[in-house]
C-alpha positions, 0 to 999 in steps of 0.5 A, spaced: 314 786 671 321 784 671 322 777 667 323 773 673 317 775 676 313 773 671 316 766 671 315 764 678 308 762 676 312 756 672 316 754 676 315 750 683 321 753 687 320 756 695 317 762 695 321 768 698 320 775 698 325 778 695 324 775 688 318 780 689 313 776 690 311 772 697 307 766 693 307 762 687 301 761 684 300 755 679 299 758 672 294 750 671 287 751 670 288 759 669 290 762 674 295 768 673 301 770 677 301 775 683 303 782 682 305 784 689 312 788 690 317 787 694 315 783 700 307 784 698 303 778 700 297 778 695 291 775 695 292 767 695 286 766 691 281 770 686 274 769 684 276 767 677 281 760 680 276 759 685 270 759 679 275 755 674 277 749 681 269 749 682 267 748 675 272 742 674 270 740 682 263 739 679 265 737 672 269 730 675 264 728 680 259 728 674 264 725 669 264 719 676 257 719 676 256 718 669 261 713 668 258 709 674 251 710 671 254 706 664 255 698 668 252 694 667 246 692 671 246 685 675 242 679 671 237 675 674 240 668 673 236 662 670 230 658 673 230 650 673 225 648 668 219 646 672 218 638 669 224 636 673 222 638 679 222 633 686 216 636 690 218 638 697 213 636 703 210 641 706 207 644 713 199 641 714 196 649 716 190 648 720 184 653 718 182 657 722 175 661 723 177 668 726 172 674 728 168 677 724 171 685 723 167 689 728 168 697 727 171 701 734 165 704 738 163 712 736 164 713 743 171 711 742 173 715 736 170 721 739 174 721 745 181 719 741 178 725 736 178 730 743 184 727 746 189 728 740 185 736 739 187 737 746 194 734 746 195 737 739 193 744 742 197 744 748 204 743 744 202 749 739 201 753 745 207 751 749 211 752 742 208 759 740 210 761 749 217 759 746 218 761 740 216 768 743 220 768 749 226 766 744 224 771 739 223 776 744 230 775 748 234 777 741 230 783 740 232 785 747 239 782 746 240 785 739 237 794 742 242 792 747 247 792 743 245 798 739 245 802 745 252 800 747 
């Protein structure tokens, strides 16, 4: 590795092939330098810069939220005493005598009983028809590709 190689990664300069590297990588945050000869294109990004942005990526955004979780929490403001208070007239409610509670006939429990068993039944089964057709239209389209 010749000294100008070894210092485009310090420098924010134009990359070109025949400085002998076809990209400059930031040295910030760890990452290291290509190593591609002359007119090389190398990959851009490695496991460890990808790791070490994910990890400050992750470490700023609970730096955000730990900070949002530090300010204070609204205040509830302070009641009037109660001896002061003027009365509001109010509104005359009329009572009313409403129907005792009467439970809904067996008859017609057994029938919403029987209703939603039926209908719950033929959603299953026209579920379970095209769950298998498209199940069975992969499996015909997936050994037709293998027979090509």
């Amino acid at each position: 590795v010749n000294d100008e190689e070894s210092n485009t990664a310090a420098r924010a300069t134009n990359p070109t092939a025949t400085s002998g590297s076809a990209q400059i990588r930031c040295a910030l945050f760890g990452a290291t330098p290509s190593t591609g000869g002359a007119g090389t294109i190398c990959s851009c990004v490695s496991v460890t810069d990808f790791t070490t942005r994910a990890i400050w990526i992750v470490g700023l955004a609970m730096l955000a939220l730990l900070s949002l979780g530090w300010r204070k929490t609204a205040r509830a403001t302070p009641k009037p005493t109660r001896g002061n208070q003027e009365r509001l007239p109010g509104i005359e409610v009329d009572e009313l005598a409403v129907p005792a509670y009467h439970r809904t006939p067996a008859a017609k429990r057994l029938w919403a009983l029987a209703s939603a068993s039926a209908l719950s039944m033929l959603i299953g089964a026209l579920a379970a028809i095209a769950l298998a057709v498209s199940i069975s239209w992969f499996v015909t389209t997936l050994s037709d590709m293998l027979r090509r």
